[in-house]
Backbone bond lengths (Angstrom), bond angles and torsions (degrees), N, CA, C in turn:
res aa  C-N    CA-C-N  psi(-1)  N-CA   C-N-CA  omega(-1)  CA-C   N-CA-C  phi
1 X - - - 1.458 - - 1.532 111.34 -
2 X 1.336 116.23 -37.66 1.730 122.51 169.75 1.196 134.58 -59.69
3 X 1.579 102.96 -33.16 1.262 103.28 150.34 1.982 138.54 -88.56
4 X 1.362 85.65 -7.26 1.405 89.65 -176.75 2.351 103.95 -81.26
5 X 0.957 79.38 -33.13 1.512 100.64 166.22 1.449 124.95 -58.19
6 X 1.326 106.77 -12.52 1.432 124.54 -176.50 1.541 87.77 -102.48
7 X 1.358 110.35 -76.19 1.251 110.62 -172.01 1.466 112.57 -31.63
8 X 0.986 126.92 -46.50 1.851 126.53 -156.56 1.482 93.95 -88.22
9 X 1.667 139.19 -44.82 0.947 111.03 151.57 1.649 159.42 -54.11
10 X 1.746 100.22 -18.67 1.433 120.72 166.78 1.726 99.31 -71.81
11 X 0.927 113.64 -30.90 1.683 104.02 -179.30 1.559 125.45 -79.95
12 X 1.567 103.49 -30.00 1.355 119.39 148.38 1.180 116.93 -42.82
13 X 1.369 133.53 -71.26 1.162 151.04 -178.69 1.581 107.30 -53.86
14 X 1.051 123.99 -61.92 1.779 122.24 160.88 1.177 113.36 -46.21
15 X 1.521 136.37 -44.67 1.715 127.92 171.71 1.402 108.44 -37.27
16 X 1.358 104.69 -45.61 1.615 112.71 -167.31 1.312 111.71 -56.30
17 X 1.149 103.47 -50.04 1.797 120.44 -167.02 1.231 112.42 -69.44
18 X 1.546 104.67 -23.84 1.693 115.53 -176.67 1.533 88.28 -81.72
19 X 0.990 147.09 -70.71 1.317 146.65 -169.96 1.575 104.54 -40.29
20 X 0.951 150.79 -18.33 1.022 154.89 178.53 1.267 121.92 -116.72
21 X 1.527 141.58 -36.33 1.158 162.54 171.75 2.262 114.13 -62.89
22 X 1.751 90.18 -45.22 1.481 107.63 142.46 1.699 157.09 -12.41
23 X 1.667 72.61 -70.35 1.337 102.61 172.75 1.950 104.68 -67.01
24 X 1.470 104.28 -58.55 1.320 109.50 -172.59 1.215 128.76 -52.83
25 X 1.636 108.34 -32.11 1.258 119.75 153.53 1.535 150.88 -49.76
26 X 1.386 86.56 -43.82 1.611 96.11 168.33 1.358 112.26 -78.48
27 X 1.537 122.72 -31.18 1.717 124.62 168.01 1.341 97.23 -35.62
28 X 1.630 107.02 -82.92 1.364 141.97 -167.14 1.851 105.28 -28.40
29 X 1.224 110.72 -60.95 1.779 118.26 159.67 1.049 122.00 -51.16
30 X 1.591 138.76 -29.52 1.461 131.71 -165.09 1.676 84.92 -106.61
31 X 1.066 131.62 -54.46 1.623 114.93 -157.36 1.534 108.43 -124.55
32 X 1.425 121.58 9.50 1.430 123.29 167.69 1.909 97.51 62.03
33 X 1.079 123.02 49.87 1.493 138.74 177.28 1.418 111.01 -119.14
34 X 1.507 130.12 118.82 1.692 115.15 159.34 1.732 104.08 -73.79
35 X 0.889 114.11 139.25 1.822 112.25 -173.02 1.911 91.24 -106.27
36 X 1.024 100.34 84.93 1.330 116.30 170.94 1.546 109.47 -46.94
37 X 1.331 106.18 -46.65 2.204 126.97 -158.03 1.783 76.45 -79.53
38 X 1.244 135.97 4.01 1.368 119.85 165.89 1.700 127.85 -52.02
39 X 1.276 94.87 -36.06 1.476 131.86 -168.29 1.596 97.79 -52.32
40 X 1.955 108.35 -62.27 0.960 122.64 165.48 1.114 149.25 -31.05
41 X 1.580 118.06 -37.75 1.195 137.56 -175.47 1.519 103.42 -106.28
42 X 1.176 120.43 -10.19 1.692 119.99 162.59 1.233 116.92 -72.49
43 X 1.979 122.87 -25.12 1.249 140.66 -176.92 1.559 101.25 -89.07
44 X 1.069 123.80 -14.99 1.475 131.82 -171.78 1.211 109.77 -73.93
45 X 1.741 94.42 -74.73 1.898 105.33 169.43 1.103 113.11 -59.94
46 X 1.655 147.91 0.68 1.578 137.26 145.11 1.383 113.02 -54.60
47 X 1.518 108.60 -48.14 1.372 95.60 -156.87 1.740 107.10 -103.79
48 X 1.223 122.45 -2.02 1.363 120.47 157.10 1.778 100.70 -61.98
49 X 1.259 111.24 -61.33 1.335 109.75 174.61 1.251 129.96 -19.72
50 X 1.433 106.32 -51.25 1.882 104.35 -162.63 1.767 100.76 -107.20
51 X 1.210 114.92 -21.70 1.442 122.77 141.53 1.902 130.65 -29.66
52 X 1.318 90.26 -58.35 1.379 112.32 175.78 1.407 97.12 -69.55
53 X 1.591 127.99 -64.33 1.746 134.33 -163.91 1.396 94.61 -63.32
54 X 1.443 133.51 -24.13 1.802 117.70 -153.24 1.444 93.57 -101.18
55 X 1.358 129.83 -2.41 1.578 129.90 -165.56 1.279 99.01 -96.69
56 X 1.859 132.40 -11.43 0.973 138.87 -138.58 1.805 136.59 82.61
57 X 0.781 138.68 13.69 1.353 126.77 -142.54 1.780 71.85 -131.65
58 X 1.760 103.57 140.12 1.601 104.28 174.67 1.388 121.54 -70.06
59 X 1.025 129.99 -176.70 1.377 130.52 -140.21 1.517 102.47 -104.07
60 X 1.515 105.51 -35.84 1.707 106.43 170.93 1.738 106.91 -54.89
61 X 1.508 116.93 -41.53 1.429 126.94 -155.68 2.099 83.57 -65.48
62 X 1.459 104.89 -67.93 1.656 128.13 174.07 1.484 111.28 -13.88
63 X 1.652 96.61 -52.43 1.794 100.26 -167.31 1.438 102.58 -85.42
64 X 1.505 122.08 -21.69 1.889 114.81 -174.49 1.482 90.34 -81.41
65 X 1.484 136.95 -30.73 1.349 119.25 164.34 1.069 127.13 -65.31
66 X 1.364 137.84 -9.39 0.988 166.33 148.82 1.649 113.28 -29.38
67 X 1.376 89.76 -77.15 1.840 114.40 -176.70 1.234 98.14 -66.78
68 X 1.546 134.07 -39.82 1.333 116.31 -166.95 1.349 107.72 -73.23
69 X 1.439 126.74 -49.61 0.947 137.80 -176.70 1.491 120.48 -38.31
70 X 1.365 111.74 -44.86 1.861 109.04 177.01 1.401 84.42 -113.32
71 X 0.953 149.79 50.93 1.718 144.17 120.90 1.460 120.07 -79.30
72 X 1.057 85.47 -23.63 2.040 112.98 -178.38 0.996 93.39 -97.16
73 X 1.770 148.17 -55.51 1.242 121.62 -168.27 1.587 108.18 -74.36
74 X 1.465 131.29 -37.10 1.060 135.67 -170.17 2.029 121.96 -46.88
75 X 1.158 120.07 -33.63 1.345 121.35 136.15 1.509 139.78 -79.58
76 X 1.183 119.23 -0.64 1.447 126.49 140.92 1.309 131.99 -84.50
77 X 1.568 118.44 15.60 1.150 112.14 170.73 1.440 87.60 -111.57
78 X 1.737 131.18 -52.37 1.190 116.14 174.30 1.200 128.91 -42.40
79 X 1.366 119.41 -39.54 1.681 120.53 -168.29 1.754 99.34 -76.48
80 X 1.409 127.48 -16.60 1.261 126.47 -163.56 1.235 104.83 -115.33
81 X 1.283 144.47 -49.01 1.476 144.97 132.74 1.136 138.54 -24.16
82 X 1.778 102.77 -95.02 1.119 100.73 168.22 1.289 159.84 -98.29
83 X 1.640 107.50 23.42 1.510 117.79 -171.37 1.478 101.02 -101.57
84 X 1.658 114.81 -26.50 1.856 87.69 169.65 1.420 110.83 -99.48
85 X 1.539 123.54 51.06 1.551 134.46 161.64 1.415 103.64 -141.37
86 X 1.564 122.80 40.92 1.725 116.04 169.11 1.899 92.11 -98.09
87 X 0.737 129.21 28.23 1.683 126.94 177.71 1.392 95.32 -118.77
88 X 1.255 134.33 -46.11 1.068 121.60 -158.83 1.831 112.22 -106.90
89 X 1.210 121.97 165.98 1.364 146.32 168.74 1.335 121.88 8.26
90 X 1.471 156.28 86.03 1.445 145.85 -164.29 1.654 124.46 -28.57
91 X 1.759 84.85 -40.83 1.839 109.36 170.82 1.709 106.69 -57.53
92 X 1.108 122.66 -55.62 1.835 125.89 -173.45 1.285 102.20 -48.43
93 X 1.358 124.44 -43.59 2.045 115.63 -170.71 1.161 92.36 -100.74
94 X 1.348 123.40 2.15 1.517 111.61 164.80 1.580 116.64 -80.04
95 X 1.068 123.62 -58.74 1.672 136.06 149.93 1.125 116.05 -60.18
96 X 1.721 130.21 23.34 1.716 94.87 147.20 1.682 65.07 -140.79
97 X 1.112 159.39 93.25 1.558 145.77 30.66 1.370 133.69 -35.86
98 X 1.428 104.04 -22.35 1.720 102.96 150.01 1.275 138.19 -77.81
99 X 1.739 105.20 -29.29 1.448 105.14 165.75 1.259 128.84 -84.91
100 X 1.659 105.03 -5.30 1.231 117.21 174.91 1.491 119.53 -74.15
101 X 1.741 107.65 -31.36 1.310 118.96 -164.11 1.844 97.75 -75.91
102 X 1.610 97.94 -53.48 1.735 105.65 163.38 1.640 125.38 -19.56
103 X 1.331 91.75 -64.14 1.449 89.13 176.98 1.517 129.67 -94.43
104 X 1.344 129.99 12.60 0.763 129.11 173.43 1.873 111.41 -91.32
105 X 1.427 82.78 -32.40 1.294 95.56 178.06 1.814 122.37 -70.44
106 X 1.322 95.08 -20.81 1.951 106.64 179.67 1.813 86.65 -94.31
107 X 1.583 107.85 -29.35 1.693 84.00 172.27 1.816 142.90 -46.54
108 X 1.810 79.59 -45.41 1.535 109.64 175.06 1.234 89.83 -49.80
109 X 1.533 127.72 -97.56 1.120 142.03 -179.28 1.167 138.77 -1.34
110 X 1.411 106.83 -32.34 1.517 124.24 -169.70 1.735 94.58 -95.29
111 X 1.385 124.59 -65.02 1.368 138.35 133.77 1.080 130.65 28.79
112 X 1.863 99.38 -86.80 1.741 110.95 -156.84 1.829 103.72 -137.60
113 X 1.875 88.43 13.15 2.113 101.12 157.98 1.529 86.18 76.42
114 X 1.351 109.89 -175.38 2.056 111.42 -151.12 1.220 83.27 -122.82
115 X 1.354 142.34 -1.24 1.609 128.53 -163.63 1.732 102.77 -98.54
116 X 1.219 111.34 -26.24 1.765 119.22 175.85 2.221 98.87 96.61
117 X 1.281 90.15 171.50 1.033 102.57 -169.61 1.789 101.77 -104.97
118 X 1.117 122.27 171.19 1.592 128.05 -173.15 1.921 82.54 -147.25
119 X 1.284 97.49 143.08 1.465 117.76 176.78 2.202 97.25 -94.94
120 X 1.647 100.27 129.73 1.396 111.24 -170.00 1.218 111.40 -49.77
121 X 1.721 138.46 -46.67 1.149 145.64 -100.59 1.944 76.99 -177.78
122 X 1.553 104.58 95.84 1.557 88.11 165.45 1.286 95.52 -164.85
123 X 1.599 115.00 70.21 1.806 112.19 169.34 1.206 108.65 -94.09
124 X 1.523 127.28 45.76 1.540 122.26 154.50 1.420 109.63 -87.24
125 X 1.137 129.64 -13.01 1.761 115.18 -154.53 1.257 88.84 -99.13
126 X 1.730 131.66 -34.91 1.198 113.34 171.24 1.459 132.89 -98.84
127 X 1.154 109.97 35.31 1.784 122.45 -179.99 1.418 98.44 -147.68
128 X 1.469 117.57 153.25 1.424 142.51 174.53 1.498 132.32 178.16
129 X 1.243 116.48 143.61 1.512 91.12 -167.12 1.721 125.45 -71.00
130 X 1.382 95.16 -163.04 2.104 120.89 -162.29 1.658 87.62 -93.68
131 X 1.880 105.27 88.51 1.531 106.61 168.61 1.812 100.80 -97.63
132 X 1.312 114.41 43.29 1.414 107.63 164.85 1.626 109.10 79.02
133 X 1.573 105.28 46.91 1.636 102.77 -170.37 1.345 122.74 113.56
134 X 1.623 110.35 -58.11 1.198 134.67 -150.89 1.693 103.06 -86.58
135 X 1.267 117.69 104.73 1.377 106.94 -171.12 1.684 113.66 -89.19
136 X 1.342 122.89 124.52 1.811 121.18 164.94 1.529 98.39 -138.45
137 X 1.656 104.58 128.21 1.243 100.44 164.37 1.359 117.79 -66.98
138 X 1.484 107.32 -172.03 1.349 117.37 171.94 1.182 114.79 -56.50
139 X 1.500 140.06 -77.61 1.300 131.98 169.72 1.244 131.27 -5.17
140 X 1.642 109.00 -59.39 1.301 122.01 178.05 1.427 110.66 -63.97
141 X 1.390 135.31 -36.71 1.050 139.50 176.92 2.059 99.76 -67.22
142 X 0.967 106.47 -53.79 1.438 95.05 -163.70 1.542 105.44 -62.49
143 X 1.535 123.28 -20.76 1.290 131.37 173.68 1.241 126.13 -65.21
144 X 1.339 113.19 -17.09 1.271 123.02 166.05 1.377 113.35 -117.34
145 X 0.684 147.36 12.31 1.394 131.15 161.89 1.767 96.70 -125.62
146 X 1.411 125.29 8.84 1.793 124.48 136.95 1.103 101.54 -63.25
147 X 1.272 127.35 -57.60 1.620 122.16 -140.89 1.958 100.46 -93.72
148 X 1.112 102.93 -12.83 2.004 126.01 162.89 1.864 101.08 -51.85
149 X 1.394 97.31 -78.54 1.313 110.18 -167.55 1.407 119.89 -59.01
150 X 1.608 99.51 -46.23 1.869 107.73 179.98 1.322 98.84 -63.19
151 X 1.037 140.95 -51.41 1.775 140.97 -153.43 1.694 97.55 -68.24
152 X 1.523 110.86 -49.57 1.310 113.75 -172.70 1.648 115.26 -56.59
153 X 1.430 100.13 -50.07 1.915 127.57 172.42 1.443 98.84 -31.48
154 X 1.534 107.56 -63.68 1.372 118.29 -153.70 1.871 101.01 -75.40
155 X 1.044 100.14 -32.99 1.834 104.98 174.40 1.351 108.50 -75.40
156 X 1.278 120.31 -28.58 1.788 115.42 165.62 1.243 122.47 -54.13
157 X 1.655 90.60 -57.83 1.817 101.83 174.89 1.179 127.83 -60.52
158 X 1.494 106.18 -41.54 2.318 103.33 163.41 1.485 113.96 -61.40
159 X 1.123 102.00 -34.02 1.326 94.51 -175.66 2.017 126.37 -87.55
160 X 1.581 100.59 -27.97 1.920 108.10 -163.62 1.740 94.98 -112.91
161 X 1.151 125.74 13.62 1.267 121.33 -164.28 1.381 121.62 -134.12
162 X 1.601 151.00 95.08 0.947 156.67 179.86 1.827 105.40 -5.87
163 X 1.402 103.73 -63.87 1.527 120.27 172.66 1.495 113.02 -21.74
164 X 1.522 108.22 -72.74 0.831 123.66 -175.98 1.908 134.31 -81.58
165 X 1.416 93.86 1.73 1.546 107.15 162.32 1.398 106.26 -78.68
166 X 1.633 125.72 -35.73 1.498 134.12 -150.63 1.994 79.94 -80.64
167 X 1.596 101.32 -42.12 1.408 93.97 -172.37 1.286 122.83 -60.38
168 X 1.255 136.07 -29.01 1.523 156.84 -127.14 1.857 80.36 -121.58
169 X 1.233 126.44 -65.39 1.333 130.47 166.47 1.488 112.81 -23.38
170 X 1.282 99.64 -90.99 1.612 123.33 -174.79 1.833 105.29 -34.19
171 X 0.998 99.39 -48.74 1.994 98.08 162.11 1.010 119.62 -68.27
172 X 1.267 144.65 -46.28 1.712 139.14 169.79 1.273 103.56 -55.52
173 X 1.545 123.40 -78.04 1.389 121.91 -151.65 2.065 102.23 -126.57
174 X 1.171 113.47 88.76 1.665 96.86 -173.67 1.723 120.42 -63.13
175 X 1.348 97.33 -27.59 1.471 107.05 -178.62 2.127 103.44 -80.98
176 X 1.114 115.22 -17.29 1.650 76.58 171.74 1.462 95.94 -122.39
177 X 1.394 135.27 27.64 1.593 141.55 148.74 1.502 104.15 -62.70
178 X 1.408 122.78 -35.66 0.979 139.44 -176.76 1.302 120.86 -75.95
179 X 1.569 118.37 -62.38 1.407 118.90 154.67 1.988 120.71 -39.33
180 X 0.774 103.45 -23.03 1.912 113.98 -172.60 1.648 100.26 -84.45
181 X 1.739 105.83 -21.41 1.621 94.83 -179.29 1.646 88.84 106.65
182 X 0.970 141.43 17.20 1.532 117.75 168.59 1.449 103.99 -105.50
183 X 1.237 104.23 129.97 1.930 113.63 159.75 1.108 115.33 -69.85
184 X 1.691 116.39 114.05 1.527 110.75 155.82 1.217 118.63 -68.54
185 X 1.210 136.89 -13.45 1.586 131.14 169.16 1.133 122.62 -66.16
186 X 1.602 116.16 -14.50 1.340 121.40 170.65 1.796 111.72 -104.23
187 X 1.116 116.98 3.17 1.185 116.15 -178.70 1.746 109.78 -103.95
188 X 1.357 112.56 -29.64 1.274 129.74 171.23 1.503 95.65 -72.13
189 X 1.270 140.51 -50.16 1.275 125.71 -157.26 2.015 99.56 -83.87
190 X 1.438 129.48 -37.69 1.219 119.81 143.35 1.241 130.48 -43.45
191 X 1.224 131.04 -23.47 1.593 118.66 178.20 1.551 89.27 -91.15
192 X 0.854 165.58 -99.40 1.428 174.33 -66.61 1.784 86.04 -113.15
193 X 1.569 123.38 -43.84 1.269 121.82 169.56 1.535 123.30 -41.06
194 X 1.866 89.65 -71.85 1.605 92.29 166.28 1.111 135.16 -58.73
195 X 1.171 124.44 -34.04 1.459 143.09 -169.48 1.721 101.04 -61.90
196 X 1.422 101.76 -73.37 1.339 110.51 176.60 1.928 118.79 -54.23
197 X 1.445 97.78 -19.10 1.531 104.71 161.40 1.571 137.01 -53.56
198 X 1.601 99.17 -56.26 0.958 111.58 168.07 1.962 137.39 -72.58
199 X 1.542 97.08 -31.22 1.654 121.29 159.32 1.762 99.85 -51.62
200 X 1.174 139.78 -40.75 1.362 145.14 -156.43 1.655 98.33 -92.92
201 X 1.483 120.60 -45.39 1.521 107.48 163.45 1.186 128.14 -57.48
202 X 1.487 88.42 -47.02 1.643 94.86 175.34 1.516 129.05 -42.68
203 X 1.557 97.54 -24.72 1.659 106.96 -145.59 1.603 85.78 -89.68
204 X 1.013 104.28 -52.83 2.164 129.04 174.09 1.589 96.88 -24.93
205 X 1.524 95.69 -69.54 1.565 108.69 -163.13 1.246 114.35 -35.98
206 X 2.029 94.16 -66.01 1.414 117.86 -156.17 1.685 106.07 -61.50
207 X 1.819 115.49 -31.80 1.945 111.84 -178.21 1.338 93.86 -80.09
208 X 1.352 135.33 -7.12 1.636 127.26 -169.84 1.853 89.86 -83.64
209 X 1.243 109.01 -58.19 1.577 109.01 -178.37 1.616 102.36 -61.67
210 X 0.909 152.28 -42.99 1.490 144.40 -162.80 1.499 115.80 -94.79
211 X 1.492 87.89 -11.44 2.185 105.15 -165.66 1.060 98.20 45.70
212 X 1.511 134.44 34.99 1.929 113.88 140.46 1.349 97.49 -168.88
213 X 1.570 80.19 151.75 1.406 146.27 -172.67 1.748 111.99 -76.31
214 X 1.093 126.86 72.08 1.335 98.80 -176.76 1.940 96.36 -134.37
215 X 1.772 91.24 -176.16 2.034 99.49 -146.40 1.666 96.82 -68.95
216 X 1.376 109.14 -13.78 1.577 94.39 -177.50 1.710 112.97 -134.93
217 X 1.371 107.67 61.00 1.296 116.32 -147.67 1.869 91.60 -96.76
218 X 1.631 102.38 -12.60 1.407 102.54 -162.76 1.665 102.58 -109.27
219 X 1.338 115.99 18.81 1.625 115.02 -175.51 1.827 112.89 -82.58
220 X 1.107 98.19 -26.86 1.487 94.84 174.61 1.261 142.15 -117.95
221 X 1.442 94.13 -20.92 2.230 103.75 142.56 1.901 97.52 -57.69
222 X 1.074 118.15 -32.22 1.697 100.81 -156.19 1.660 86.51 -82.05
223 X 1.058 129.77 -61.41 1.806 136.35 179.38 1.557 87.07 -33.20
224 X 1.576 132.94 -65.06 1.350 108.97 -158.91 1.285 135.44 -76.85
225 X 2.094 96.57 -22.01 0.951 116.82 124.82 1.829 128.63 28.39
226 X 1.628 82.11 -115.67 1.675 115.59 147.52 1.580 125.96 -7.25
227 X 1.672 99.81 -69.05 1.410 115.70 -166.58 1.312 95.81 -74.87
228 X 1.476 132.29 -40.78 1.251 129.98 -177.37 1.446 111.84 -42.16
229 X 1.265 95.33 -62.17 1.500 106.96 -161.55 2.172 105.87 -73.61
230 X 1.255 102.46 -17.99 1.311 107.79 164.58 2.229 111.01 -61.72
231 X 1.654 81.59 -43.17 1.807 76.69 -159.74 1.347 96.81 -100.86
232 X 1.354 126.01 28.83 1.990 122.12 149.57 1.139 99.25 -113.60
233 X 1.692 135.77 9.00 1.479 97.71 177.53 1.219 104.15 120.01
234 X 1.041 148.20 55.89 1.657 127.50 170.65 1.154 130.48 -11.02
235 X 1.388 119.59 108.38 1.075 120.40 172.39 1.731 107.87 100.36
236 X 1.482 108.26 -16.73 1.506 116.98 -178.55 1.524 114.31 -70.10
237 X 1.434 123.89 108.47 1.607 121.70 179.04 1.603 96.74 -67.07
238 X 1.287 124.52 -58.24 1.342 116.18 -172.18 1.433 131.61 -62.67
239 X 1.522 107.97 -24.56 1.403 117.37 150.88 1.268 141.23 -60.49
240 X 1.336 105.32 -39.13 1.345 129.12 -169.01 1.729 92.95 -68.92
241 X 1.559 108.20 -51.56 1.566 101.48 -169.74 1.881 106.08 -70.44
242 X 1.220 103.59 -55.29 1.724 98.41 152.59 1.461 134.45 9.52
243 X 1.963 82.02 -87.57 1.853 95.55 168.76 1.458 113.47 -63.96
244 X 1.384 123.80 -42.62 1.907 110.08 -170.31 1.626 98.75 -66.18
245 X 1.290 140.98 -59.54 1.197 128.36 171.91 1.666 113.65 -28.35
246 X 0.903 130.30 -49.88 1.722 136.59 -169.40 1.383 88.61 -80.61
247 X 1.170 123.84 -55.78 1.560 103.56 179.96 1.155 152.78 -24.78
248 X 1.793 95.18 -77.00 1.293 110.90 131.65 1.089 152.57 -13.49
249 X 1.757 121.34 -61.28 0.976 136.37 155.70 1.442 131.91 -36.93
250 X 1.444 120.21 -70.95 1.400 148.21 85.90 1.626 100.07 61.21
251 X 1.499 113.20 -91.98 1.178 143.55 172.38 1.658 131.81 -57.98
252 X 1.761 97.95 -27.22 1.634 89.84 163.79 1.318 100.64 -100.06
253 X 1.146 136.11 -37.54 1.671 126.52 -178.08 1.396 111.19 -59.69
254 X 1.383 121.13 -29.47 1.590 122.45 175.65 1.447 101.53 -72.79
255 X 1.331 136.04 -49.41 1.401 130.16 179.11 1.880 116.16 -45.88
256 X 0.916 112.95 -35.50 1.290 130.01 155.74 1.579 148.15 -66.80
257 X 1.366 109.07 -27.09 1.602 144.50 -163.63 1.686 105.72 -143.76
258 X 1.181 133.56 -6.40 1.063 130.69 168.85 1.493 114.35 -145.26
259 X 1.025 122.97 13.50 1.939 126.34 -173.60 1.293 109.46 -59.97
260 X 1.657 126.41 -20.51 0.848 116.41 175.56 1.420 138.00 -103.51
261 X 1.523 101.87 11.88 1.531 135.20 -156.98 1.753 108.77 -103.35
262 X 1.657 89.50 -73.54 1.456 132.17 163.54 1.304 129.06 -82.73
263 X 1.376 118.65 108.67 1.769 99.32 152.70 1.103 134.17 -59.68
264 X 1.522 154.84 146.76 1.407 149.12 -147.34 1.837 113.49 -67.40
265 X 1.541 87.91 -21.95 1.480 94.42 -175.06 2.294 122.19 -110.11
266 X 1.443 63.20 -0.05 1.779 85.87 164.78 1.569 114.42 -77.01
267 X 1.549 100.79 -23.79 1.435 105.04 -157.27 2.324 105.25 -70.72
268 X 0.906 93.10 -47.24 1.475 88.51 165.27 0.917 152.00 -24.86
269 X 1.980 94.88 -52.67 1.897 100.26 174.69 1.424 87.49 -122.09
270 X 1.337 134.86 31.89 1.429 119.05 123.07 1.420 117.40 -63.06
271 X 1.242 134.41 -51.47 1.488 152.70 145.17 0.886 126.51 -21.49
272 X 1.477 130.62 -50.93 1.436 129.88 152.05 1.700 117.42 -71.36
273 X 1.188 117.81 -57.94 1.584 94.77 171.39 1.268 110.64 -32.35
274 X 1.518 134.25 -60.10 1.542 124.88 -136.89 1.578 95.36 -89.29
275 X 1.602 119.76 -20.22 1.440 111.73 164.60 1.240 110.20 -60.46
276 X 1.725 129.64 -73.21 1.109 109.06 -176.55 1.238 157.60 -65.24
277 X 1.387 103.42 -11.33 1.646 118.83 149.47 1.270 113.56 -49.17
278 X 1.539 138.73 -46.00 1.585 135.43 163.13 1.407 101.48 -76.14
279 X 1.394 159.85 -53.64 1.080 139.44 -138.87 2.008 92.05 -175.38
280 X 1.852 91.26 98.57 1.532 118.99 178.86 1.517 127.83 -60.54
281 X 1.781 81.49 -27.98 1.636 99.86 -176.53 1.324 116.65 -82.41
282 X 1.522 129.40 -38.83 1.361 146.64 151.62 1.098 110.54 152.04
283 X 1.253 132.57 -177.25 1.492 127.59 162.73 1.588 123.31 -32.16
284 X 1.361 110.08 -69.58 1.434 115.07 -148.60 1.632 100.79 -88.59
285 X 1.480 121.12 -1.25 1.456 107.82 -174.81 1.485 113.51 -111.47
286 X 1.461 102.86 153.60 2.191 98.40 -166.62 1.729 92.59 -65.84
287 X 1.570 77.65 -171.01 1.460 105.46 -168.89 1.682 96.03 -72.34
């Protein structure tokens, strides 16, 4: 049962990462960019979140302000960033998503003070129900079966939806998505929507489970982030979700079996080094 208890929480913990790891991916496919300032907008939708919950307003109402909020920023960083640097160098939108992430992050800071915020009213993280042993609070439960539904949503829509054919297009071939009549300017400014959608639950979730909010709360989900999306494959949706599940996983059995080896957050790009030393390309892609 102790270990199975691990397991369901390492998968918890991978939902998360997929929700965030996601996002980077589909960037990463439409414009060959790591969106570093991702990080950012995961710290965003935290603190609209508990902003929204501490004014009163319930927490479902809290978290859709949440999503809107970095769904809305998520094409204002493209249209302001990175659309007058798609001519130039992979490295240039690579370094000013870092300075972007910088200052957004001294923005918070300046803002909402360096200590983070705690939501008033938050007895979900320590209560949940009798799954037969297996303890997850509420949070954790709503974190996975958010990151259940959105992943599925978003695989409906690439797949059953005009939208999302133009999207599925515009990544294979941009020049004859284009000939057919589809705008990549509108498909880039939807992914950066969703993308940044889902980074903003994430961000909600993850200060709802920790009760805080603070300016750099998103630097090392976004780094693993990174590695995720390094060890499914660039650009791989099915990998990408792949690796955050293993991650996860990964990460609570190592907290346990390696605590004294590893720190919890070492465990990643221990994981990715030793993948790509066997396999450069990542998990999910052939030889």
């Amino acid at each position: 049962m102790f270990y199975f208890e691990l397991l369901v929480a390492g998968l918890v913990q991978g939902a998360m990462y997929a929700m965030m790891a996601l996002g980077l991916t589909l960037i990463y496919g439409l414009l060959r960019i790591l969106h570093i300032a991702h990080a950012a907008v995961f710290t965003l939708g935290g603190y609209v979140g508990v902003l929204a919950a501490n004014s009163g307003l319930p927490l479902a109402a809290a978290a859709a302000l949440a999503v809107l909020a970095a769904a809305a920023a998520g094409p204002v960083v493209y249209g302001t960033v990175y659309r007058p640097l798609l001519d130039k160098p992979p490295y240039v939108a690579l370094i000013a998503s870092i300075g972007l992430l910088i200052a957004m992050e001294d923005g918070f800071r300046l803002l909402f003070g360096p200590y983070g915020l705690s939501f008033a009213e938050n007895p979900w993280f320590v209560s949940g129900p009798d799954l037969g042993g297996i303890f997850l609070n509420w949070v954790q439960i709503a974190l996975g079966l958010s990151a259940l539904v959105a992943i599925a949503g978003l695989g409906l829509f690439a797949v059953g939806s005009r939208t999302g054919v133009a999207w599925r297009a515009t990544v294979d071939d941009p020049e004859i998505a284009m000939s057919f009549g589809v705008s990549p300017e509108r498909v880039r400014l939807l992914a950066f929507a969703l993308a940044s959608a889902l980074a903003g639950l994430a961000g909600f979730l993850v200060g709802l489970l920790n009760n805080l909010i603070e300016p750099g709360m998103g630097n090392i989900t976004s780094y693993k982030g990174l590695a995720i999306v390094v060890l499914g494959g660039l650009g791989n949706v099915p990998g990408t979700l792949w690796a955050s599940l293993l991650l996860g996983v990964a990460e609570s059995f190592g907290t346990i079996y390696l605590d004294r080896i590893l720190d919890r957050d070492a465990i990643a790009f221990f994981i990715l080094v030793v993948v790509l030393m066997w396999r450069p390309q990542g998990l999910a892609r052939g030889r």
